[in-house]
N, C-alpha and C positions, 0 to 999 in steps of 0.2 A: 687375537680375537678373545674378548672376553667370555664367561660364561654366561650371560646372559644372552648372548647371540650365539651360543651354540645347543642351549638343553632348551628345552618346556618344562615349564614350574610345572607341580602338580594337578591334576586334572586336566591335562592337555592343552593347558590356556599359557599363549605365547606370552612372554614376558618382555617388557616395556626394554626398548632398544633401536636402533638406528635399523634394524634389518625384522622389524614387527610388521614390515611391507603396507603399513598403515597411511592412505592419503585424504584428501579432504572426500575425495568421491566417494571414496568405499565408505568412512562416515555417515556421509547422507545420505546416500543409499541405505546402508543396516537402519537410520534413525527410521527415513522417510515408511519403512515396514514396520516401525511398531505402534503403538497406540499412541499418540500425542499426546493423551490427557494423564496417563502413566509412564511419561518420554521422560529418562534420566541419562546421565552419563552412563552411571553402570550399566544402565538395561543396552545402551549400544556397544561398550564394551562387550557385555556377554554375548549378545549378539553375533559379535567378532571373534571372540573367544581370544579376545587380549587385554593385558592387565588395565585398568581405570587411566590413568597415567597416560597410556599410549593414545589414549582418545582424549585427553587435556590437553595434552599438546596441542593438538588443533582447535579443538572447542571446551573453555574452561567451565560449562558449567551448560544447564536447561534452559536458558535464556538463548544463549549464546546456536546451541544447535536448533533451537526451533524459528531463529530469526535466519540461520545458517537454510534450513530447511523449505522456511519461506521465499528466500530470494530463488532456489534453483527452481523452485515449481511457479513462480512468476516468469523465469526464463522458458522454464517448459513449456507453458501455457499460454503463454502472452502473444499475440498478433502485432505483426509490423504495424506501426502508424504511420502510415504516409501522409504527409503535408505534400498539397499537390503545390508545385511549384508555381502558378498563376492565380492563387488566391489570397484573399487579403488576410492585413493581420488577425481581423474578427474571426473569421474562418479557420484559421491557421489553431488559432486557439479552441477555438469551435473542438475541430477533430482531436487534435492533442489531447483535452480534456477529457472527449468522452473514450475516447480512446484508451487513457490513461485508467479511468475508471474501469474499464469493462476489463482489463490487465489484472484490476487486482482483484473484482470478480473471481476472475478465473481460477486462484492460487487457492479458493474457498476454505476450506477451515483453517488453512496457515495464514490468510488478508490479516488476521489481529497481532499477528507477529511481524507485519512489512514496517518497517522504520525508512521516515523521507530522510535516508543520511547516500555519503556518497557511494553507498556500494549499490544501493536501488538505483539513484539517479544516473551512474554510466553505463545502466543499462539502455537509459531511454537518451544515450548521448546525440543520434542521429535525429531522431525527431525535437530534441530540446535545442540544438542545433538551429534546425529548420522553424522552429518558432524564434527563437532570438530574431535570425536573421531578419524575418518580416517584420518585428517590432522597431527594429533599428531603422530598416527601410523605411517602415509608416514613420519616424521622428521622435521615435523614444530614446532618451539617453538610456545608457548604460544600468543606472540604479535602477531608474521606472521598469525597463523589461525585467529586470532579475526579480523586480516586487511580480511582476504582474503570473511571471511563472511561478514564484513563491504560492500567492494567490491560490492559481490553475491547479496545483497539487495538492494542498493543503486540502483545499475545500473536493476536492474530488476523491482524495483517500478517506479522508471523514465518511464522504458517502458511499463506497465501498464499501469499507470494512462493517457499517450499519446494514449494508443493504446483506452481506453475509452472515450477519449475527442472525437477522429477521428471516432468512432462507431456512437457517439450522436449527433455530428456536423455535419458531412458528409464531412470536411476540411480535408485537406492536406498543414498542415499551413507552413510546410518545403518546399515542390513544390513552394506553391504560392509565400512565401517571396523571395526564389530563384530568381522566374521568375519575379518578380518585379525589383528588385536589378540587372537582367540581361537588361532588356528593354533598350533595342537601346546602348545594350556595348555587345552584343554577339560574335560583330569579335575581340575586346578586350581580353576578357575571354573567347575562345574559347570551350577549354579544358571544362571546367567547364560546359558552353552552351552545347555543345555534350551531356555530363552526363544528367544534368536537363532534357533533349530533349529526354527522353528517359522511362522518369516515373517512375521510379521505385517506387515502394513502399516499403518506407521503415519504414513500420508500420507492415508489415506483421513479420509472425512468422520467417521467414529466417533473419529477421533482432537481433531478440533475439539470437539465434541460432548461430549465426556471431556474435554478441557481446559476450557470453560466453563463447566463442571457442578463441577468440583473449586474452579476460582476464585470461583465464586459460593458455594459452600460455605465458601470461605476466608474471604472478606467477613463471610459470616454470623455463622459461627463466631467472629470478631476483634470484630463489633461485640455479638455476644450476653455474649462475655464481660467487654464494659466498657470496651477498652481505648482505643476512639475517642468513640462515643459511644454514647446509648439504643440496645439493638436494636431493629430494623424486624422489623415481624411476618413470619412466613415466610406463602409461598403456597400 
């Protein structure tokens, strides 16, 4: 047994070694209890009361543990999405999406840390499963579904992680720059003046809502007329 698995350095803080009883859990848990916005290595080391080093090993740096930090409170938080098994692909996608979005909701001030790589996406293996399957059924090849959940993602964490920003700021960073960029040219750009003048919010759920309604329409639209493959019947 070497000495480092048998003493404590100085100060009581265990020293970096095979038996520093250190796993990914107890990590994110010490991380998940400190301030994000002052979240370093060291401060979960100290935390720990184990050397920098021993917490490297599993997470090399502030990136790494706050994207670390973000998937388990996605897991925490997140609601099954159930694809009911006798609806169509429109639908299928339908709940997926909003589904998907309301997931990263939930994870709230760590949504700016969720990256669409594959440690997020085997999360949602059952439901991404379940939407494949109906795309294939309706007569999508292979590529066109992988675009079309590419798509459904993309455009649903965008609006997520926005609609999180605009919960914990209290901003409407789209109004504001509008109305900036309009100041003293509103008889110029009228049209546009009007709208802005009008508020809307387009952070609210009508705005998801509207976006997957137009992108499923886009889909349609691109496969009815030929350009990928047979169209799938509408619903």
């Amino acid at each position: 047994m070497v000495a480092a698995d048998r003493t404590q350095s100085a100060g009581g803080r265990r020293p970096v070694g095979r038996r520093a009883g250190l796993d990914l859990r107890r990590i994110i848990d010490a991380a998940r209890s400190l301030d994000t916005e002052t979240l370093t290595v060291q401060a979960v080391a100290d935390k720990l009361g184990v050397d920098r080093k021993a917490v490297r090993h599993h997470a090399t740096d502030r990136e790494t543990l706050l994207k670390l930090m973000a998937l388990d409170a996605f897991s925490e938080n997140s609601s099954d999405i159930d694809i009911p098994a006798d609806c169509s692909w429109q639908e299928a996608c339908r709940v997926y999406a909003l589904g998907f979005a309301d997931n990263v909701i939930a994870t709230d001030a760590l949504a700016e840390h969720l990256r669409l790589d594959h440690a997020l996406l085997a999360k949602l293996g059952v439901p991404t499963e379940a939407v494949a399957k109906k795309l294939t059924e309706a007569g999508f090849d292979d590529e066109s579904a992988l675009r079309v959940l590419a798509l459904l993602t993309n455009v649903c964490m965008a609006y997520a992680q926005d609609v999180v920003f605009v919960s914990r700021s209290g901003e409407r960073p789209r109004r504001l720059m509008a109305r900036e960029a309009l100041s003293g040219h509103e008889r110029e750009f009228e049209n546009f003046a009007r709208m802005v003048d009008l508020s809307i919010d387009t952070y609210d759920r009508k705005q998801l809502e509207m976006s997957v309604e137009i992108l499923l329409g886009g889909i349609e639209a691109v496969l009815l007329h030929g350009r990928n493959t047979p169209g799938p019947a509408r619903d």
